[in-house]
C-alpha positions in Angstrom: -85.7 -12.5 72.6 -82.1 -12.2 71.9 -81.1 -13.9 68.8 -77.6 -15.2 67.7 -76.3 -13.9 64.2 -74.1 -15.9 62.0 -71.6 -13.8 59.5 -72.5 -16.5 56.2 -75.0 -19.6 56.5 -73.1 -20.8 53.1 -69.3 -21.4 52.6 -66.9 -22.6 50.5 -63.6 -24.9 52.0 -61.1 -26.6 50.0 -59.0 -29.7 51.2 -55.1 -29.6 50.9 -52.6 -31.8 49.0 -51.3 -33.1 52.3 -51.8 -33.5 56.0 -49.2 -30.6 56.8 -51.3 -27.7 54.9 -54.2 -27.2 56.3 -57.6 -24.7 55.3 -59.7 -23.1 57.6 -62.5 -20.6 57.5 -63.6 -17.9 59.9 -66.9 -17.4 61.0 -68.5 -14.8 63.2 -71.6 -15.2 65.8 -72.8 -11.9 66.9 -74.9 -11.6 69.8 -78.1 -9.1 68.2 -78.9 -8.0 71.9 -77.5 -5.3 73.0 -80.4 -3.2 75.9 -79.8 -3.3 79.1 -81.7 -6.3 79.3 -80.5 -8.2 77.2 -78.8 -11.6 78.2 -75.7 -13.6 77.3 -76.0 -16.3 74.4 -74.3 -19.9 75.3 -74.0 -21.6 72.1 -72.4 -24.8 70.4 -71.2 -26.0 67.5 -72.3 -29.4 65.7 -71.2 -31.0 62.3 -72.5 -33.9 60.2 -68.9 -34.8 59.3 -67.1 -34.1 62.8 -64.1 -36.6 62.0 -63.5 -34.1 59.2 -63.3 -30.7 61.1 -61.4 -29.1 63.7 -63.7 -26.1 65.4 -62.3 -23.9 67.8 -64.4 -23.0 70.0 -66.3 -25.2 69.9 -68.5 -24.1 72.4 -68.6 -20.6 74.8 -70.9 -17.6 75.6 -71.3 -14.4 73.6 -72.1 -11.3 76.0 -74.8 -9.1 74.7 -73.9 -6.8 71.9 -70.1 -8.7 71.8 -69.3 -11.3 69.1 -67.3 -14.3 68.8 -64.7 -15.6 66.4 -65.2 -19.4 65.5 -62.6 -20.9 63.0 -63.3 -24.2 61.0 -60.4 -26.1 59.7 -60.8 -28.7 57.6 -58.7 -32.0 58.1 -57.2 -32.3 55.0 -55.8 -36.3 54.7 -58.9 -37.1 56.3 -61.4 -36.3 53.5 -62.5 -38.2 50.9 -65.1 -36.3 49.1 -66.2 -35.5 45.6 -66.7 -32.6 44.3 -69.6 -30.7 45.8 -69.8 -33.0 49.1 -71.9 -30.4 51.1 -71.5 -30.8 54.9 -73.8 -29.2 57.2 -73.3 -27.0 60.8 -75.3 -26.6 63.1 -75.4 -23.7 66.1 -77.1 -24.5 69.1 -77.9 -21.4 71.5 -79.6 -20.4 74.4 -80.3 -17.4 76.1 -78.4 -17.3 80.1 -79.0 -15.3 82.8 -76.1 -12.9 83.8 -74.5 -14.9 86.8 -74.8 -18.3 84.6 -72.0 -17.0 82.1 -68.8 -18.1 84.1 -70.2 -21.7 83.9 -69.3 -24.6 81.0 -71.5 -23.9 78.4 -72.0 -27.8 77.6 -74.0 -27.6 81.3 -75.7 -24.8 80.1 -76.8 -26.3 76.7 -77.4 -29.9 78.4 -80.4 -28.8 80.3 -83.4 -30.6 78.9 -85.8 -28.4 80.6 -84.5 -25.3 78.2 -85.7 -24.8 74.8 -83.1 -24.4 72.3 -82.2 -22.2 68.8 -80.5 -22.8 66.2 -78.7 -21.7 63.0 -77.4 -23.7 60.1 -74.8 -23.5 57.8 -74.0 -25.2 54.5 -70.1 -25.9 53.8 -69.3 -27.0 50.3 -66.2 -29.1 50.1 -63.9 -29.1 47.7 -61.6 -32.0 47.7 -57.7 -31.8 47.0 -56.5 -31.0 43.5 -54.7 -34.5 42.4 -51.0 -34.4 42.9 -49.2 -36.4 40.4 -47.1 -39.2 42.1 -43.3 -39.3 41.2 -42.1 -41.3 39.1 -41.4 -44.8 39.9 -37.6 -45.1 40.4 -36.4 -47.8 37.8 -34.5 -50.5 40.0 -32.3 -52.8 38.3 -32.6 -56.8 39.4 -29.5 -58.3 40.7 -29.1 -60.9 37.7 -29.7 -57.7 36.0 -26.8 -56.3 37.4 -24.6 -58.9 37.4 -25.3 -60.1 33.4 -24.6 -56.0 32.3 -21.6 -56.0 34.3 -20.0 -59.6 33.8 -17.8 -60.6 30.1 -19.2 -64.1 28.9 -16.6 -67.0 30.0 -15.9 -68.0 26.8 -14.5 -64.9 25.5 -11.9 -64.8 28.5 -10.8 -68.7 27.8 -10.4 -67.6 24.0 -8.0 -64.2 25.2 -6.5 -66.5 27.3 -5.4 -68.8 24.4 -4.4 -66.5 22.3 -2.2 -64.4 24.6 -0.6 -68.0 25.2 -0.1 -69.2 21.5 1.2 -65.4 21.1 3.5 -65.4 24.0 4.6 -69.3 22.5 5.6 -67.7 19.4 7.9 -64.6 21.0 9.2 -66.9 22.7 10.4 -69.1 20.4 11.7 -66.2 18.0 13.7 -65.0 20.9 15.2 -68.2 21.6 16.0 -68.1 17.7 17.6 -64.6 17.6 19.9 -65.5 20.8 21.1 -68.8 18.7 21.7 -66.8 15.9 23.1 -63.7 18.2 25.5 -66.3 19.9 26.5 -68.0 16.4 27.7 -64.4 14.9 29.3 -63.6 18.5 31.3 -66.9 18.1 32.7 -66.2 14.6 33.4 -62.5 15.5 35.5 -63.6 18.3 37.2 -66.7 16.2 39.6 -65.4 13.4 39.2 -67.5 10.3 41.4 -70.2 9.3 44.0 -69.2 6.8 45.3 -72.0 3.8 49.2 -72.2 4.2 51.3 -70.5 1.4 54.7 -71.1 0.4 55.7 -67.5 1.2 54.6 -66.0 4.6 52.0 -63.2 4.1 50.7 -61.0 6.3 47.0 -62.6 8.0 44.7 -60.4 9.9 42.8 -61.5 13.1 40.4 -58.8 13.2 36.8 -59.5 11.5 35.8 -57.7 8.7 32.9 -54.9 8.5 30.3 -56.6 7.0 30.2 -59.5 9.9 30.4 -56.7 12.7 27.3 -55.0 11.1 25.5 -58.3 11.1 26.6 -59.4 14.6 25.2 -56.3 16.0 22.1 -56.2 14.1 21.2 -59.6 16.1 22.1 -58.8 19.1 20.2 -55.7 18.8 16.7 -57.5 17.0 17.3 -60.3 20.0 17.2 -57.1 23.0 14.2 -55.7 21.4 12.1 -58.9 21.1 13.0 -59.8 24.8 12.5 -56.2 25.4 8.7 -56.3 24.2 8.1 -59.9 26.2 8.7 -57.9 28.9 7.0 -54.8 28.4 3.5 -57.3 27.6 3.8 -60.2 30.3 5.6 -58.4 33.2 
């Protein structure tokens, strides 16, 4: 009787971190026969965790002497297990005649009336080493926001009045200075009155020094105040 060999009856398969890496495991079932009489082997794979697995093929028929490839991925976002979670396989097979080889193998293996073999196989799986989540971005409330980025109200009236009681007092030293500048401009432009003497002397309209100097030094002290007004209120 021809007997269906499996390359391992125990393996190992881990799970991934995430749904786009996947693991898989290849397994080999060899058809022993290999005389002139021997027969094909139609076989089929079962699982006790079939939601978990993706086997390709599933199902087929190995010729006598050949060998075929069967690849077992493991779903990897599906699985929950622990550690050690076993899962077992199952190979159903059959012996087929010759001209039975070209047909579905799910026929083949449905027939009630044939006896069937089987082979099983222990997986061991290992889940998913933990992945350690990003940090939480720290978000910032909007009252948050608002109090970190806002100056309390009362500061702003209190600048206010002060810029106004300083701007008061400029003003009023300007307004000063240009009496005083206008005053000194007056008697510059005046010559002073002379007493009347018995015997004509020689009088002299122009101003002396000393009032020049101070005549220019206001006019020069009003300019700058009304020069810094400007330069702060503007």
């Amino acid at each position: 009787m021809a007997m269906l060999c499996v390359s391992t009856d125990d393996f190992r398969i881990s799970a991934t971190a995430t749904s786009s890496e996947a693991s898989t495991v290849e397994v080999t079932l060899s058809n022993s026969a290999s005389d002139s009489s021997a027969k094909p082997l139609a076989f089929k794979m079962k699982c006790t965790q079939p939601d978990w697995f993706v086997v390709r093929p599933r199902n087929g028929v190995v010729p006598p002497g050949g060998s075929c490839r069967v690849q077992i991925t493991l779903v990897a976002y599906l699985v929950a297990a622990t550690p050690g979670t076993k899962v077992q396989f199952l190979v159903e097979y059959r012996s087929v005649e010759a001209n039975e080889a070209s047909k579905d193998p799910r026929d083949l293996l449905g027939d009630k009336t044939q006896r069937l073999s089987s082979k099983k196989m222990m997986c061991t799986v290992a889940p998913a080493a933990a992945v350690p989540a990003p940090p939480a971005a720290v978000t910032a409330s909007r009252s948050d926001v608002t109090a970190a980025n806002s100056f309390p109200t009362s500061a702003i009236a209190e600048e206010l009045e002060r810029q106004r009681r300083e701007l008061a007092s400029l003003s009023a030293q300007r307004e000063g200075l240009a009496a005083t500048g206008r005053q000194l401009q007056q008697q510059v432009s005046e010559p002073p009155m002379s007493n009347v003497s018995a015997s004509p002397t020689k009088s002299s309209s122009k101003p002396s020094g000393g009032v020049r100097l101070l005549a220019a030094t206001g006019l020069a002290v009003a300019a700058a105040v009304a020069a810094r007004i400007i330069a702060n209120y503007v």
